[in-house]
C-alpha positions in Angstrom: -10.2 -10.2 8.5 -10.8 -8.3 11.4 -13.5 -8.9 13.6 -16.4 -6.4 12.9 -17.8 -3.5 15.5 -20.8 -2.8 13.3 -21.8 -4.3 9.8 -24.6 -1.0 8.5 -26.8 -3.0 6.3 -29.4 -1.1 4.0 -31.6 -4.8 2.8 -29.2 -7.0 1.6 -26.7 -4.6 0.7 -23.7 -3.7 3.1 -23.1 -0.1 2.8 -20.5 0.1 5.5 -17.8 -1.9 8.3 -16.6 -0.2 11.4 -13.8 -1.2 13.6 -12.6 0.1 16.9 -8.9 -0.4 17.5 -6.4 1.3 20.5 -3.4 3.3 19.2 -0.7 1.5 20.4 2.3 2.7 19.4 4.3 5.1 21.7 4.0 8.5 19.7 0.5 8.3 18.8 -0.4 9.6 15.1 2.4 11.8 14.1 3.6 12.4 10.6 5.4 9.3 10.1 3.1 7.1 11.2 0.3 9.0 9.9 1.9 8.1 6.7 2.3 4.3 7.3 -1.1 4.5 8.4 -2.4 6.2 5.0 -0.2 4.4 2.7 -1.4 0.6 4.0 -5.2 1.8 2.8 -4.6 4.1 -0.3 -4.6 1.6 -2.8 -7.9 0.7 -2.1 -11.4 1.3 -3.5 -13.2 2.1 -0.2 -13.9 5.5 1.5 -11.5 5.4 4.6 -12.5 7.6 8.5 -11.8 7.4 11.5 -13.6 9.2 13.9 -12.1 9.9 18.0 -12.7 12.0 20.6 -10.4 14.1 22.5 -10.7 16.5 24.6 -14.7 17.1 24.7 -14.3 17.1 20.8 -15.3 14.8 18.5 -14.3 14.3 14.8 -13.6 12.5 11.8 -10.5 12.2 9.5 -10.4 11.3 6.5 -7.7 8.1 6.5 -6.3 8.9 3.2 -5.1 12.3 4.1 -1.7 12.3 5.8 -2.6 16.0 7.4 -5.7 14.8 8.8 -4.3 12.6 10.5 -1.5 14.6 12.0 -4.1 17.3 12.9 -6.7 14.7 15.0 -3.3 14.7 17.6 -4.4 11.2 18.3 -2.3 9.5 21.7 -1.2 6.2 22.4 -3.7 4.9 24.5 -6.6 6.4 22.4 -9.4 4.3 20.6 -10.5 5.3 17.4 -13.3 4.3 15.3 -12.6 3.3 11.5 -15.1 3.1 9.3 -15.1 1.6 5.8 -17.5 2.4 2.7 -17.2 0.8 -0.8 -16.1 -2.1 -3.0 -13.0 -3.2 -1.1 -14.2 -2.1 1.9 -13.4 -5.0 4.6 -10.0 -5.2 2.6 -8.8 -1.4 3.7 -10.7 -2.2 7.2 -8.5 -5.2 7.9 -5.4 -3.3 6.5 -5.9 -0.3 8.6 -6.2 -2.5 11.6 -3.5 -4.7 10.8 -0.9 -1.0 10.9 -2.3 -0.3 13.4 -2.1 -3.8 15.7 1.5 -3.9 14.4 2.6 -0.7 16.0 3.0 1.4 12.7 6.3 0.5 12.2 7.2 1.5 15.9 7.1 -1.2 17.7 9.6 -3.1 15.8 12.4 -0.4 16.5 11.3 -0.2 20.3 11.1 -3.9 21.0 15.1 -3.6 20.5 15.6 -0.7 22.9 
C-alpha cells in the first residue's frame, strides 16, 4: 500500500486517501497511457481524481475517463494529486500509484533504448 498524503476522517469513518505521485514517464499523460492509467483503477469500487496544476490552472479529472485525462496535458515532471473515495478505496490508490511508479508501461520499452 502506498504511503498516505492525507487520510480525511469524518469520526471514525474514512471518507477519503490522497496520494501525491510525479509523472514519470517521458510523454506525460497521452492517450496510451492515459489508458494504462484508467484501466489499472476501473475495476474498482472507489471514486477515482486527480487533481494538478498547470499553467495558473488548476483542476480535477476524473481517473476513470480516458479523455480526461488526455485533456489535463499532464508532463513528465508534473505532480499530481489522487484522491480516492469509497469501498475499495486504498486498493485503486495503491494501483494508480503503482502505474504510475512503473512508468505506465514506458519505461520498460525505454530502459532498452
Amino acid at each position: 500500500m502506498p504511503r498516505l498524503l492525507w487520510e480525511f476522517k469524518k469520526g471514525e469513518n474514512k471518507i477519503m486517501v490522497s496520494k501525491k505521485v510525479k509523472i514519470i514517464n517521458p510523454s506525460g499523460l497521452h492517450l496510451r497511457t492515459a489508458t494504462v492509467l484508467s484501466n489499472s483503477v476501473l475495476k474498482y469500487d472507489a471514486k477515482l481524481q486527480f487533481a494538478y496544476e498547470k499553467n495558473n490552472f488548476k483542476g480535477v479529472v476524473n481517473l476513470k475517463s480516458i479523455l480526461n485525462i488526455v485533456a489535463a496535458g499532464v508532463i513528465q515532471g508534473q505532480e499530481i494529486v489522487i484522491t480516492s473515495e469509497g469501498p475499495e478505496e486504498r486498493e485503486a490508490l495503491a494501483a494508480a500509484v503503482a502505474a504510475i511508479e512503473n512508468g505506465l508501461g514506458e519505461m520498460d520499452k525505454n530502459k532498452n533504448l
